[in-house]
C-alpha positions as CSV (number, residue, x, y, z in Angstrom):
1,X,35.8,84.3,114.2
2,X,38.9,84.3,116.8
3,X,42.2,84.2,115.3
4,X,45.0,83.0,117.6
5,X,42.6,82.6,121.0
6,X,44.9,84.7,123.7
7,X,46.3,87.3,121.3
8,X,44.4,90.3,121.7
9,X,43.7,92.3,118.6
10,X,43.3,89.2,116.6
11,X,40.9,87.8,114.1
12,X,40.4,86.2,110.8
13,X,38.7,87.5,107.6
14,X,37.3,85.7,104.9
15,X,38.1,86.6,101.4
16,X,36.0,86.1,98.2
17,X,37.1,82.8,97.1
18,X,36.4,82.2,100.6
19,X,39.9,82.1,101.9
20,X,40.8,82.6,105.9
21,X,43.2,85.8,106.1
22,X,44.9,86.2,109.5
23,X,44.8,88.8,111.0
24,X,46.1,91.4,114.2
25,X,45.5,94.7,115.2
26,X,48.0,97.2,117.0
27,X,47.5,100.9,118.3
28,X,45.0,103.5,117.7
29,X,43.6,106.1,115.3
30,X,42.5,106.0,111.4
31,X,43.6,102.4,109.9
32,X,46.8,100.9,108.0
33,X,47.6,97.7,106.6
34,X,50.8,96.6,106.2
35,X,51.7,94.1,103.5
36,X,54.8,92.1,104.2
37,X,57.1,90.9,101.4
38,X,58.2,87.4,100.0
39,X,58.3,85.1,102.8
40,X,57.2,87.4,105.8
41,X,54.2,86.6,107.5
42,X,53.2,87.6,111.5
43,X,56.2,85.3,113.2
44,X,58.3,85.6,110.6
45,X,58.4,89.4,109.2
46,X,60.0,92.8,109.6
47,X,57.0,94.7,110.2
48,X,55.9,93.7,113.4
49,X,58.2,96.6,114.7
50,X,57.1,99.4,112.1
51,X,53.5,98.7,112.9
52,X,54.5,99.4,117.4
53,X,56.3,102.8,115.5
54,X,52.9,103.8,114.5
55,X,50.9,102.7,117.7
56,X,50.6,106.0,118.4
57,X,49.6,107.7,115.1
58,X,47.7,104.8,113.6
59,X,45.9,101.6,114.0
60,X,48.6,99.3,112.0
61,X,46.5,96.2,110.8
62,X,49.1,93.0,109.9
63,X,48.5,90.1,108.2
64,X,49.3,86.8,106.8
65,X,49.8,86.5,103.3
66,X,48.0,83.7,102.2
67,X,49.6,80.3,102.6
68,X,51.7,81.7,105.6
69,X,51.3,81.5,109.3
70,X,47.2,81.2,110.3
71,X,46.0,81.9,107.0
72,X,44.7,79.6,104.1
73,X,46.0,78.8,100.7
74,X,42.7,78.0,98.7
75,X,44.5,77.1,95.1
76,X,44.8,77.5,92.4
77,X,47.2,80.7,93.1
78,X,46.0,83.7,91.7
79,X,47.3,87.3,91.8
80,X,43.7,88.4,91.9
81,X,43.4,86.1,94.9
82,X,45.5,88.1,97.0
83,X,44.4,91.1,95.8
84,X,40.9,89.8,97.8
85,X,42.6,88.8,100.7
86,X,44.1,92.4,100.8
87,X,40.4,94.0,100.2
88,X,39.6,91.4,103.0
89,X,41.7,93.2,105.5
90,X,41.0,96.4,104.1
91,X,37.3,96.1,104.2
92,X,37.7,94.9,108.3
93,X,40.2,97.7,109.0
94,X,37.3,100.5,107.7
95,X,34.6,98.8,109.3
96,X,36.2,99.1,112.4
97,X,37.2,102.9,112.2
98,X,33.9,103.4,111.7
99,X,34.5,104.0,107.8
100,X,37.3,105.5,106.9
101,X,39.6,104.3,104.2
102,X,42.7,102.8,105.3
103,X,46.3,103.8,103.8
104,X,48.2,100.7,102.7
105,X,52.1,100.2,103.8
106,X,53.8,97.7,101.3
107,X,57.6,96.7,101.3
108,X,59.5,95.1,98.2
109,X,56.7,92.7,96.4
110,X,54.3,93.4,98.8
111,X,54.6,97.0,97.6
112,X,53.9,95.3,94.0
113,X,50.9,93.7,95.4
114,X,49.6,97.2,96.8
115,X,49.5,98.8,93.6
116,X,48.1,95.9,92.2
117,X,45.2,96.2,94.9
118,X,44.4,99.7,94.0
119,X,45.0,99.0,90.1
120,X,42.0,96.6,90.8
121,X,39.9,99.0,92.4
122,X,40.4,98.3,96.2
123,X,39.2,101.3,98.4
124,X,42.4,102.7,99.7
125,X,43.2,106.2,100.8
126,X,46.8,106.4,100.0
127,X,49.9,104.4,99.7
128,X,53.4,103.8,101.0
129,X,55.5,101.7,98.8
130,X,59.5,100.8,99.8
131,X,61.6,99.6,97.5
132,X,59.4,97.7,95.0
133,X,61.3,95.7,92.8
134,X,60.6,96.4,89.5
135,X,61.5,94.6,86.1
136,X,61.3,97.3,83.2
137,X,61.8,94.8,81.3
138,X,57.9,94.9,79.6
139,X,58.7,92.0,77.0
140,X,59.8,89.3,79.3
141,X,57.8,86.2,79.0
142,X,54.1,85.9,81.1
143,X,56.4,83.1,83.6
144,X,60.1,84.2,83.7
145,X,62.6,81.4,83.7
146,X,63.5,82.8,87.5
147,X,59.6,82.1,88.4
148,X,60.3,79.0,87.0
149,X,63.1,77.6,88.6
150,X,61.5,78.7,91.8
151,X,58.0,76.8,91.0
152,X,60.2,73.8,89.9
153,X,62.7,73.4,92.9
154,X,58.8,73.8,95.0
155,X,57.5,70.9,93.2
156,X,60.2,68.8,93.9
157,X,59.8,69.1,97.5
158,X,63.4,71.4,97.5
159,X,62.1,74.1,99.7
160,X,65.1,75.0,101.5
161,X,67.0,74.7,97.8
162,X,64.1,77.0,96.9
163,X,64.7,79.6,99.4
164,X,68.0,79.6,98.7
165,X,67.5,80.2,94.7
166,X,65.1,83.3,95.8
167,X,67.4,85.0,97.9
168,X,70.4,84.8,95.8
169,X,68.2,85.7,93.1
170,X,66.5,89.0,94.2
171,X,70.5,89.9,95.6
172,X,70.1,89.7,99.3
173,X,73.5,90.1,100.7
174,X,75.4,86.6,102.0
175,X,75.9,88.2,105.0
176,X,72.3,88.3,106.0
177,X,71.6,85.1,104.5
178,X,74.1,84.2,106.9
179,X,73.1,86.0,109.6
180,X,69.7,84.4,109.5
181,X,70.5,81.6,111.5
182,X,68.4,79.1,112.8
183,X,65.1,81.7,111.4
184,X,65.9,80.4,108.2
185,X,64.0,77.1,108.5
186,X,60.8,79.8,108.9
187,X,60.9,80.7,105.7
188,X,61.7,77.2,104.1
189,X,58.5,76.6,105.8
190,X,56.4,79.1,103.3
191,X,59.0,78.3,100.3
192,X,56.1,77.7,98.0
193,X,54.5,80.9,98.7
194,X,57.7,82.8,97.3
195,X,56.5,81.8,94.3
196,X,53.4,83.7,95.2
197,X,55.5,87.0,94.8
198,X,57.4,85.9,91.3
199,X,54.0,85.6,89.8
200,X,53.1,89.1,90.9
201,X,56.8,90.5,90.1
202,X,56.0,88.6,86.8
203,X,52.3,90.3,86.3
204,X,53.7,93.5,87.3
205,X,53.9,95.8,83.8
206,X,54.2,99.3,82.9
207,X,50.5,99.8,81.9
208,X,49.9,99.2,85.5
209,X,51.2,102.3,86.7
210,X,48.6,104.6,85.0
211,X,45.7,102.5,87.2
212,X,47.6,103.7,90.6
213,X,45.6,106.6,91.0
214,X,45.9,107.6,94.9
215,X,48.6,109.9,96.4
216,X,51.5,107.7,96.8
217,X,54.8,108.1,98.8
218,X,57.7,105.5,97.9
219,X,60.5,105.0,99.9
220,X,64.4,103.7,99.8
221,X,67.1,102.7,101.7
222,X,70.4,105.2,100.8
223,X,72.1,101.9,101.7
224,X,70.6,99.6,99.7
225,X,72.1,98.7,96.2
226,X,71.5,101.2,93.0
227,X,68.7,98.5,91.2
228,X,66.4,98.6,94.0
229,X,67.2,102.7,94.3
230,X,66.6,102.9,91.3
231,X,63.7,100.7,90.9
232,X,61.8,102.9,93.6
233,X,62.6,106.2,91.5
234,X,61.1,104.9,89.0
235,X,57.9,103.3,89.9
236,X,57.6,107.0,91.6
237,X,58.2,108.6,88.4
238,X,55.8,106.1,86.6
239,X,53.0,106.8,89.1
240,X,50.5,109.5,88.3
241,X,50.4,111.3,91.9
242,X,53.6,110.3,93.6
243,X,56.5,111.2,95.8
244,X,59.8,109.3,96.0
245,X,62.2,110.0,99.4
246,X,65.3,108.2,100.3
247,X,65.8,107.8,104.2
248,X,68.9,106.7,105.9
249,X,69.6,103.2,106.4
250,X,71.1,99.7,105.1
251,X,70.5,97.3,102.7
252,X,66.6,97.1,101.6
253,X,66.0,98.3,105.2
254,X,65.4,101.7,107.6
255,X,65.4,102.1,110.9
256,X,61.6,101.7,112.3
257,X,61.2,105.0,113.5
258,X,62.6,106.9,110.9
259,X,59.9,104.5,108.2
260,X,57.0,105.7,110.8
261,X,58.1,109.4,110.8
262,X,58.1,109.6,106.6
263,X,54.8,107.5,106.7
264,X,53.1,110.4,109.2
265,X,54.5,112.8,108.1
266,X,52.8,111.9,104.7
267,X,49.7,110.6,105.5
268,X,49.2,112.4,109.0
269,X,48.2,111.0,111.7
């Protein structure tokens, strides 16, 4: 099925609850699917460049999370739903190379989701994680009273109010709140997805770790602030086959072709 008529590259899957996930493909060579974080979708995420770094190592497969941009949002929400809309994309990415197993790129709780996806038993060859934010905190309550307030300010139609809760809440800078602009009203748009990614920050616990058994690289920011460092060293720590760099760069972000160099240089091209 044709996703997005003129695009070229483009399709949709369709995942086991019988969701539409979609899709586009850029560059050539073995496959890998980048998972965007809370909020980002295809017209309105930070991957879009990562995955023209790596044209020319790998075929970079993006997608829309569900409930975002051209893809569904069959409820009742699920963390196990979006681990099949991952397998979804995963599944078309190695039929198309012929077979082989595509690496998975996540960022912040997309990372989350990632391990999640291989925890579950998803085929994936390796992973790169950056920054996954992590609550050690393994006694918190199944719903946190942040997931909360998020799902509440959704239900009452708030989702700018919403967006606005999230941000400050996961410590994104004013600045780049700020600097958003005008792009902002893009993610008010998918407001009630963000709380898509406090349930999987919520579901995310320490017995997870041991499950996460593919070669993993996880990556941070030297920029970014120490909880999201140091979130990153840990998960790596936590991991049974994992590495942990730091790259040069700002808050919760690196430059594009410094992300694709550490990503080839680990999983080759």
């Amino acid at each position: 099925m044709a996703g997005r008529g003129t695009e070229p590259g483009a399709g949709v899957v369709t995942s086991a609850a019988g969701t539409a996930i979609a899709w586009q493909r850029i560059g050539s060579g073995r496959p890998l699917v980048l998972v965007e974080p809370a909020g980002g979708y295809r017209d309105f995420g930070s991957l879009l460049p990562l995955a023209r770094a790596l044209a020319g190592d790998r075929t970079a497969y993006r997608y829309d999370r569900r409930g975002r941009g051209l893809s569904g949002n069959t409820p009742p929400y699920a963390v196990e739903r979006e681990i099949e809309d991952l397998a979804a994309v995963a599944d078309a990415a190695r039929t198309a190379a012929g077979g082989a197993v595509p690496v998975v790129y996540g960022t912040s709780s997309g990372a989350l989701l990632a391990m999640h996806a291989v925890a579950a038993g998803v085929a994936i060859d390796r992973l790169v994680l950056f920054e996954p934010p992590l609550d050690p905190d393994d006694d918190r309550p199944a719903e946190t009273p942040f997931t909360a307030e998020i799902r509440r300010l959704v239900a009452e139609g708030r989702r700018s109010a919403a967006a606005d809760a999230f941000l400050a809440g996961v410590g994104v800078p004013e600045e780049l709140v700020e600097g958003m602009g005008p792009a902002k009203a893009q993610l008010d748009a998918v407001a009630d997805t963000l709380v898509h990614d406090c349930v999987i920050s919520d579901a995310t616990r320490s017995p997870l770790f041991a499950d996460v058994r593919v070669p993993t690289l996880v990556l941070d920011s030297e920029g970014s602030s120490e909880d999201l460092t140091g979130w990153a060293a840990s998960v790596a720590a936590a991991l049974p086959d994992a590495v942990h760099r730091s790259l040069s760069g700002g808050w919760h972000g690196v430059a594009e072709a410094d992300l694709a160099a550490a990503v080839v240089a680990f999983v080759g091209g």
